[in-house]
N, C-alpha and C positions, 0 to 999 in steps of 0.2 A: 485616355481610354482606361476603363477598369478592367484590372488581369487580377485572373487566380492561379495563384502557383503552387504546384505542389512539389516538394520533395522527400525525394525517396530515405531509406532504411543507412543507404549508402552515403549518401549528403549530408545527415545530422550526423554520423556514426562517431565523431568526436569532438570535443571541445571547438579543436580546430576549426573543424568543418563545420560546425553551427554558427562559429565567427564568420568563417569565410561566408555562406549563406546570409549572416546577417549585413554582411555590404552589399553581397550583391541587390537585395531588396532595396537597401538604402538606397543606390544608384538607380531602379530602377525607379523608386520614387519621387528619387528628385530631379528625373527626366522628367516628371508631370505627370505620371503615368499615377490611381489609385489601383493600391493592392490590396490583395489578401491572400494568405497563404495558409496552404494544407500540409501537415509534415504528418511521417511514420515515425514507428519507433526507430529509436537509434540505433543501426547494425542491427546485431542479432540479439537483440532486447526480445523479441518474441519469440523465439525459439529456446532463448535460455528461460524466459517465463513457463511454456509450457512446457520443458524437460521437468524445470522443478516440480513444476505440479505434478507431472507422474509418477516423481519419485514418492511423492506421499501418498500420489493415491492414482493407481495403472489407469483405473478409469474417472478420471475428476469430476466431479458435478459441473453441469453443464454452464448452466447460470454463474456459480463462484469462478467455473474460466474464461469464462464473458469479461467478469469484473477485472480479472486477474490479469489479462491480456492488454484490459483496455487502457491500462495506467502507461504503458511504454510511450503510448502516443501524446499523453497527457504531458511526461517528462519531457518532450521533443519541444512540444507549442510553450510551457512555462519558461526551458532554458533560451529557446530564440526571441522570445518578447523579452527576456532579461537582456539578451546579448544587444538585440535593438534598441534595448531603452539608453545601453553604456554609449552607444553610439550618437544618442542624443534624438532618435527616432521613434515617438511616443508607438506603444505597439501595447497588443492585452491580448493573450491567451484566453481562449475558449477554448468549454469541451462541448461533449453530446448533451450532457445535461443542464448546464448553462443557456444553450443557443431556445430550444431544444433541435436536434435532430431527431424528427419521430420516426420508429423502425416499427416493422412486423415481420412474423417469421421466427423459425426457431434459431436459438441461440447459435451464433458460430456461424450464420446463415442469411442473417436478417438483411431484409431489405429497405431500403430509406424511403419513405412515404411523403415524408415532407421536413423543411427547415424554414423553421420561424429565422427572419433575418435581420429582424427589427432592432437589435443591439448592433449588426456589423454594419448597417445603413450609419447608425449612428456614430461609430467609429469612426467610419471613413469620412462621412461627412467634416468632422474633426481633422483629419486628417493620422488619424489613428489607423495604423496597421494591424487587424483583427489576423492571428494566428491559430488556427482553428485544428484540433487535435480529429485526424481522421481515423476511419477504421472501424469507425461505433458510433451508436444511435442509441434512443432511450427507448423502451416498448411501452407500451401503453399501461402497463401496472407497473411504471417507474425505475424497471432494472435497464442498467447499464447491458447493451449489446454489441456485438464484432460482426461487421459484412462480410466476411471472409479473408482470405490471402490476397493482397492488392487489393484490401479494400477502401484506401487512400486514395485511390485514385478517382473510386467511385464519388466518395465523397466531394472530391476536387471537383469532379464535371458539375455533382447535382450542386454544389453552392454556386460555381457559376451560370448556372441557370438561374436558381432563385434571385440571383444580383442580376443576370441580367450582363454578365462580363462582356468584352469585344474577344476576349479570348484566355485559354485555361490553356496554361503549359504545366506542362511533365518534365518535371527535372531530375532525373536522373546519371545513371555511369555510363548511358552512352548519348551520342549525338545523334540521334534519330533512331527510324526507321528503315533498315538497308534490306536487302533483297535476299538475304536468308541471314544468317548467324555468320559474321563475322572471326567467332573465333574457330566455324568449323570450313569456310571458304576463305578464306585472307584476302582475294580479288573480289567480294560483295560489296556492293556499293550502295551509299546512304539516296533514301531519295528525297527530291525537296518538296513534293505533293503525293498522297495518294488520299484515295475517296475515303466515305466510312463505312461502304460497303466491302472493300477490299481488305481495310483494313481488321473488320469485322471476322471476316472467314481467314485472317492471318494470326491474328488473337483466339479465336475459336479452336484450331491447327495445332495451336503450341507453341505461338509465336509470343514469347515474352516479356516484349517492352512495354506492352498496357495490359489491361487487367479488362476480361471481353466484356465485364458488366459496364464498365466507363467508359468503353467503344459505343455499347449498343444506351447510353444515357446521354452522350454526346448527340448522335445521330437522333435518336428521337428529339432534342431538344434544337439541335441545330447550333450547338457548343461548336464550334471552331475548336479545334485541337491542335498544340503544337508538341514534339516531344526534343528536348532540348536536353545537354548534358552540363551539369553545376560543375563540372572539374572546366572544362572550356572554353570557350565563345565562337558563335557559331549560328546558324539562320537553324539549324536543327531540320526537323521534315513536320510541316502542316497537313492536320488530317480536316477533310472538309467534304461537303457534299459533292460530287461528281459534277456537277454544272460548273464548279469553281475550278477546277481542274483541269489539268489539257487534254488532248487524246488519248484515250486510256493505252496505253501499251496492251499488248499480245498477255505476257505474264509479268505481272509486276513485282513477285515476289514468292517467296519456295520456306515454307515454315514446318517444323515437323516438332514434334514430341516422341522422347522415347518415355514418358511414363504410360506404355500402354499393355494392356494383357489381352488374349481373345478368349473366347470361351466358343467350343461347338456344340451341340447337340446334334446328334445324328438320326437317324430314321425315326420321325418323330412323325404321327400322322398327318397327310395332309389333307387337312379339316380346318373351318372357319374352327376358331378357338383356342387352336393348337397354342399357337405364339402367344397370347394374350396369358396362356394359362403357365408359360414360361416364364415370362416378363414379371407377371406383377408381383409375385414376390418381390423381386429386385426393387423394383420403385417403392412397395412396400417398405422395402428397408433402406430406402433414399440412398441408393446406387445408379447415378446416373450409366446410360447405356450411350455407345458414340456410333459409329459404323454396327450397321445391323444388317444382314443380308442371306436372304433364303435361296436357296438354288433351285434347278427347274427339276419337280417330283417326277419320281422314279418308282412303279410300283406302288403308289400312292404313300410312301413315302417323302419326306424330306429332308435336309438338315438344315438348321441353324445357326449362325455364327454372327456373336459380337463382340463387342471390343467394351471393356470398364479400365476405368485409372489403375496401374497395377497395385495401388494402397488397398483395393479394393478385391482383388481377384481371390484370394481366399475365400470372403465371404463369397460373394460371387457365386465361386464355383462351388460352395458346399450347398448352397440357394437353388442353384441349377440340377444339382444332381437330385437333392428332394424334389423338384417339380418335375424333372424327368421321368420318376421313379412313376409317377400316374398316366405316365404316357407310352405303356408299352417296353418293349425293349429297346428303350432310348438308349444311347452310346454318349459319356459327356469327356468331355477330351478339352485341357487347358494348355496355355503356352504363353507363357511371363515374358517371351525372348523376341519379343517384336516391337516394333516401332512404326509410328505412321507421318509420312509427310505429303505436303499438300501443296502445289502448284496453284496459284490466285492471280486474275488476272480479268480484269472487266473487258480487257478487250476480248476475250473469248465468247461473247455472244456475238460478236460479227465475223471470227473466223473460225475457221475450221484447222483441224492440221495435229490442236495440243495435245491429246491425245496417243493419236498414232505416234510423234514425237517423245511423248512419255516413255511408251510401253517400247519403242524403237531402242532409246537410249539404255532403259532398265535393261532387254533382253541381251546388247550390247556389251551389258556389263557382268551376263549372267547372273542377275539378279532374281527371283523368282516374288512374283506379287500374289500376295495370301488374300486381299481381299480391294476391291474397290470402290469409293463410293464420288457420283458428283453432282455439283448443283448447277446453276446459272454458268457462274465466272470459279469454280473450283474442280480439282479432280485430286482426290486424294487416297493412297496409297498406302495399304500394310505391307511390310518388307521385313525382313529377319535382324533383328535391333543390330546384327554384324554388318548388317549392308548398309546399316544407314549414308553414314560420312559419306562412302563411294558414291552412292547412289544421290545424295544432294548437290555432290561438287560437281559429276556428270550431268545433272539437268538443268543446273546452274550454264555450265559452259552450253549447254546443246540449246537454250532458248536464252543466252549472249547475255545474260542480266551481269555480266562485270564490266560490260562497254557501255559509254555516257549515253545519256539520252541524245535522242536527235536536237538541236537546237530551234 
């Protein structure tokens, strides 16, 4: 079977540990298995990259920090094809520009379009280990680009689609997928399937372990996903279509983000237009918006309230309050001090109950919920960023996700 592996920031992070990586490939090679692997930079190679850049310049050209980012990953793929080759397992690094990886999109953003594969067919065929630098693509007038944070992983899915893999593991510092954050419930448990639907709206949430654009490139392509830990060994948790899975549990999982801010606007007319004439500034200046939600007008009135990444709430809110400023005696009112978590679960299109449960357990705990939003198989929840912890390990225990699965 052809596997794509990728590992993380945390796996390459030292000599060592690029050793250690490079047997493990070896072994999984000379089970019979063809590889090809995707690495990040090493540790915090990218965060020391771009400190340095601001120190020379607070806002750096966009493009020069494309470039400048995209060399960590490149050090990663050149040191483990050297450490595979000591080992006597012929191996050859690639970047974006080599393969190509073609991106569109702006810098720091870019999305992968396509990857010519015609050099790593040729490798493997060989029996050559293609090590392919992720994280970056080439745009179409030549420059070197970055897919974002966790963009390694995207990369990982879309090659194994283009190859055609039986499956793309995630190697990273932990052994799965468990049912919230481990280090904030200690009785969370890893699980050994969930869909990629679930796990879609768990990534989306704030849930860590993957990066939501290699969820939702998985799922469109029908990548089998496993997430596995390189310290380890271990079956890890397999993400895969819902048909391949057993019966979905009630909730399969409880993810949360405290990087969130809300922003309100208050008595703002209610008028077709109103909200639109809010909003697009923001999009304008490429501030995504999460939870949005208007209440029921009052005097032809209404208020507005949503939620951006708190990096972002500054702008944000000085965006809000100039578009306010045309609508009246708007009121704009912000709050950095919250956090939102989210309850995910496929089996909640056939029962009822999660819900009441929720809100049952939060009032329980004197919790007060600022705002709500839900989908299909999701319900999720703004809380005061102090409530969080309580408020997870309570709904953790009250929908039983630290007891085994039934058999």
């Amino acid at each position: 079977m052809l596997i794509v592996r990728k590992y993380g920031g945390t796996s390459v992070g030292s000599r060592a540990r690029i050793e250690a990586v490079a047997r493990q490939v070896v072994e999984l090679h000379g089970a019979g298995h063809a590889v090809a692997v995707v690495v990040s930079a090493m540790g915090d190679t990218t965060d020391r990259l771009l400190d340095l850049a601001r120190e020379l310049d607070a806002e750096p050209d966009a493009r020069e920090l494309d470039a400048l980012l995209a060399t960590g990953e490149m050090v990663s793929a050149a040191l483990l094809a050297l450490a595979l080759r000591r080992l006597g397992q012929a191996a050859r690094s690639w970047n974006a520009l080599q393969l190509p990886i073609e991106t569109s999109g702006r810098p720091g953003r870019a999305r992968i379009e396509r990857i010519d594969v015609t050099g790593l067919r040729e490798d493997l065929a060989l029996g050559v280990v293609p090590v392919v630098a992720g994280f970056q693509g080439r745009a179409a007038n030549g420059d070197l680009t970055t897919i974002g944070r966790g963009g390694s992983d995207t990369t990982a899915v879309a090659l194994a689609a283009a190859l055609g893999a039986g499956e793309c593991q995630i190697l990273t510092d932990v052994d799965g997928v468990y049912t919230t954050d481990p280090r904030m419930e200690p009785r969370a448990r890893r699980l050994e399937r969930i869909s990629f639907e679930e796990m879609l709206e768990l990534a989306g949430q704030g849930s860590r372990v993957l990066h939501l654009r290699s969820v939702e490139c998985a799922a469109r392509h029908g990548v089998r996903l496993r997430v596995l830990s390189s310290f380890a060994p271990g079956p890890g948790t397999l993400i895969c279509a819902e048909e391949d899975t057993m019966e979905a549990p009630l909730v399969s999982g409880i993810a949360f983000n405290r990087d969130e801010a809300a922003i309100t606007v208050a008595d703002v007319p209610d008028r077709p237009g109103t909200a639109h004439a809010l909003l697009a500034p923001l999009a304008a200046a490429g501030i995504e918006l999460d939870m949005i939600v208007v209440n029921a007008p009052r005097g032809g009135r209404v208020d507005l309230t949503f939620t951006v990444h708190r990096d972002d709430y500054q702008a944000a809110l000085g965006l809000a309050r100039t578009a306010a400023a045309g609508c009246g005696p708007a009121r704009v009112e912000g709050d950095a001090g919250v956090a939102k978590l989210a309850v995910v679960g496929s089996g909640m299109r056939s029962h009822a109950g999660v819900a009441a449960t929720l809100f049952a357990t939060l009032a329980a705990q004197g919790i007060n919920i600022r705002l709500v939003s839900t989908s299909e198989i999701k319900i999720s929840v703004l809380v005061g960023e102090a409530d969080l912890e309580r408020a997870v390990r309570a709904l953790h225990a009250a929908f039983a996700l630290g007891e085994s699965a039934p058999a």
